[in-house]
Every structure is written in structure tokens, then in C-alpha cells.
N, CA and C atoms as a LAMMPS dump frame, in Angstrom:
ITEM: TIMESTEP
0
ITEM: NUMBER OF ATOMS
147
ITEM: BOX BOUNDS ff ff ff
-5.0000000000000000e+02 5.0000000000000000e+02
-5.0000000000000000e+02 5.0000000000000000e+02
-5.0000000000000000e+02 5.0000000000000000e+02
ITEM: ATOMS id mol type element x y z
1 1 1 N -44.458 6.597 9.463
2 1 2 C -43.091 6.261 9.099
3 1 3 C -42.25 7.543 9.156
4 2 1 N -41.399 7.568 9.759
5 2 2 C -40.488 8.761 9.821
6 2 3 C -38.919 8.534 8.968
7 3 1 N -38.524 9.78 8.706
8 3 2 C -37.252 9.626 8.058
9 3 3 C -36.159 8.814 7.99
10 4 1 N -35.966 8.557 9.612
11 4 2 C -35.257 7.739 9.403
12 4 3 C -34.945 6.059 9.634
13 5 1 N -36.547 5.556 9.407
14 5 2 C -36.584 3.993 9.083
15 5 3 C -36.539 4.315 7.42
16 6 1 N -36.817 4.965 6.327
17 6 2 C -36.805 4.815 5.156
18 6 3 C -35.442 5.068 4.447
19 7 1 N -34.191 5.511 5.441
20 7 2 C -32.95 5.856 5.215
21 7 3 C -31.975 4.713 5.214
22 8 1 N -31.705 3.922 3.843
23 8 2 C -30.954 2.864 3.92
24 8 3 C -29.278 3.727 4.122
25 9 1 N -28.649 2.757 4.644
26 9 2 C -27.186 3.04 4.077
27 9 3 C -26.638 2.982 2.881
28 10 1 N -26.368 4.092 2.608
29 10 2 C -25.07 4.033 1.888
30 10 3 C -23.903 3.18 1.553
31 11 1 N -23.72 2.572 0.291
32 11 2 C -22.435 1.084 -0.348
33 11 3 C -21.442 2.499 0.394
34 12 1 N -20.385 1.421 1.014
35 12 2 C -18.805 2.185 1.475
36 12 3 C -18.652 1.795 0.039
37 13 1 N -17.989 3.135 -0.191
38 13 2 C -16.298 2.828 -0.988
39 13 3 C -15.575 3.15 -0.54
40 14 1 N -14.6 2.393 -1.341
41 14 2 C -12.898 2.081 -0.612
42 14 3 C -12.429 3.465 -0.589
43 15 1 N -11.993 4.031 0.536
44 15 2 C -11.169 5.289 0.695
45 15 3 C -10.051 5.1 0.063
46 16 1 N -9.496 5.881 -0.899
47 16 2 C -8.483 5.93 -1.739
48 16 3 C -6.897 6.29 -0.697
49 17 1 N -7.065 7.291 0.133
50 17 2 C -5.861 7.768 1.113
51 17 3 C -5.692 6.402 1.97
52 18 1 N -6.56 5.305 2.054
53 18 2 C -7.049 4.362 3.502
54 18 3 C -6.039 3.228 2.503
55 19 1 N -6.42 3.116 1.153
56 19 2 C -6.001 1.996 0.445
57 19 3 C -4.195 2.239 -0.083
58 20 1 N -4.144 3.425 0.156
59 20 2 C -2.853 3.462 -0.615
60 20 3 C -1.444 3.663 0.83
61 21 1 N -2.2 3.575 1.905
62 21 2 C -1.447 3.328 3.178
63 21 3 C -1.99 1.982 4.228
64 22 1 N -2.336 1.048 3.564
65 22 2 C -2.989 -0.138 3.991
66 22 3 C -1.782 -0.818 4.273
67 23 1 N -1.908 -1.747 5.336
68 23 2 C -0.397 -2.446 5.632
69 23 3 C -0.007 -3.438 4.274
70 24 1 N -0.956 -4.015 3.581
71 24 2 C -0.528 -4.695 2.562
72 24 3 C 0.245 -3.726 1.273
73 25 1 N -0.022 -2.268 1.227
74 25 2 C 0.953 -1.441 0.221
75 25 3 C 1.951 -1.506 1.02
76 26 1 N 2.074 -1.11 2.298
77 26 2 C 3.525 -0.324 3.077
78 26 3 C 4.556 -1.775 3.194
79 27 1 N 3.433 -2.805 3.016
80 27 2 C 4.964 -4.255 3.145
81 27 3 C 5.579 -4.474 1.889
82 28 1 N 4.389 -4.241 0.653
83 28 2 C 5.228 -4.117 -0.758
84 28 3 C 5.859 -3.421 -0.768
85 29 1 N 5.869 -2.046 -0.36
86 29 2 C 6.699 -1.238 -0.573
87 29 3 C 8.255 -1.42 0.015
88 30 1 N 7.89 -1.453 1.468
89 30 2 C 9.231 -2.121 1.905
90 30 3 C 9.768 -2.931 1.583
91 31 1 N 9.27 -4.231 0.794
92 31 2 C 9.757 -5.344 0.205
93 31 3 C 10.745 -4.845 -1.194
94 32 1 N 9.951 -3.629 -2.26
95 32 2 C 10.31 -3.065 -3.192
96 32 3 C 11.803 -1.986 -2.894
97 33 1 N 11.686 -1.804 -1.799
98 33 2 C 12.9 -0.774 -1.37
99 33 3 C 14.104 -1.633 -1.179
100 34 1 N 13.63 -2.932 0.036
101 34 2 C 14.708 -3.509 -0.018
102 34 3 C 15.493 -4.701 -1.573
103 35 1 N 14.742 -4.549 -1.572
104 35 2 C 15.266 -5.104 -3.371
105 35 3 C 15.886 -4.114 -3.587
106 36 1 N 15.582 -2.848 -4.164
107 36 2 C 16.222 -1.857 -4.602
108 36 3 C 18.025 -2.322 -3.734
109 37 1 N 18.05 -1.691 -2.484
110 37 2 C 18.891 -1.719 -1.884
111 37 3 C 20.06 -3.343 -2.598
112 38 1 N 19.189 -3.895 -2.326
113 38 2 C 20.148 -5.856 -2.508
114 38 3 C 20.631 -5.565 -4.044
115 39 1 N 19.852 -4.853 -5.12
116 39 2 C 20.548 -5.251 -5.979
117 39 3 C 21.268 -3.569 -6.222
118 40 1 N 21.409 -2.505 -5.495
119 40 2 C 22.312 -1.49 -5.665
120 40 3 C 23.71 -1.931 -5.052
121 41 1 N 23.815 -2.954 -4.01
122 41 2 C 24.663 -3.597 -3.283
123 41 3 C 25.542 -4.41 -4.286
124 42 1 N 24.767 -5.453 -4.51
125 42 2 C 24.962 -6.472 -5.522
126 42 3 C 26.145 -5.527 -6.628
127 43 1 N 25.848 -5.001 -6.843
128 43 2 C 26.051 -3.985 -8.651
129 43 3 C 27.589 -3.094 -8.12
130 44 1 N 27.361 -2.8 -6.589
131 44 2 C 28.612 -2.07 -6.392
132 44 3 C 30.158 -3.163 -5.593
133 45 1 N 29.581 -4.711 -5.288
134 45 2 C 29.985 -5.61 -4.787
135 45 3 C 30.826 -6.212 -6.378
136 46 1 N 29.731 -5.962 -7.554
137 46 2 C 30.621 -6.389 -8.872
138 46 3 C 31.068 -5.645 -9.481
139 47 1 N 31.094 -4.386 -9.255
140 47 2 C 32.441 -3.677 -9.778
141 47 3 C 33.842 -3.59 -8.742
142 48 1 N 33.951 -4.042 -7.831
143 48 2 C 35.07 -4.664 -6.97
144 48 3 C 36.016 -5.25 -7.661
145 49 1 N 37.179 -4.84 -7.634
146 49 2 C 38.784 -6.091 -8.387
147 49 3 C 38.347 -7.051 -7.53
């Protein structure tokens, strides 16, 4: 038996840099920005005479 049939793999863990630029953060995020934007709009649309 040699080294490397007795060499299981290694469990992945989740890369932390991989998870925090995953397309599902970057669409919240964009989703979160444009809110920002709609209601900075909103807020300067009601201080208008």
C-alpha cells in the first residue's frame, strides 16, 4: 500500500473571500444600493414645494 491510496481528501470549506463575492452577495448588494438610491430620491422629491 503506498501513500497515496491511504490519503483521503480533505472536507472543502467554504472560502470566506469566494463567499463574500459570490453572485448571490453582489445581487443583494446591488439590490441594497439601489434602495438606498429610491429612497434618497424619494426624501429629496418630498422636500419639493
Amino acid at each position: 500500500m503506498n501513500r497515496t491510496e491511504t490519503k483521503q481528501p480533505l472536507p472543502k470549506a467554504p472560502d470566506p473571500i469566494l463567499m463574500e463575492h459570490s453572485p448571490q452577495n453582489t445581487m443583494r448588494n446591488m439590490v441594497e444600493c439601489l434602495l438606498q438610491i429610491h429612497k434618497a430620491h424619494v426624501d429629496w422629491l418630498g422636500k419639493l414645494p
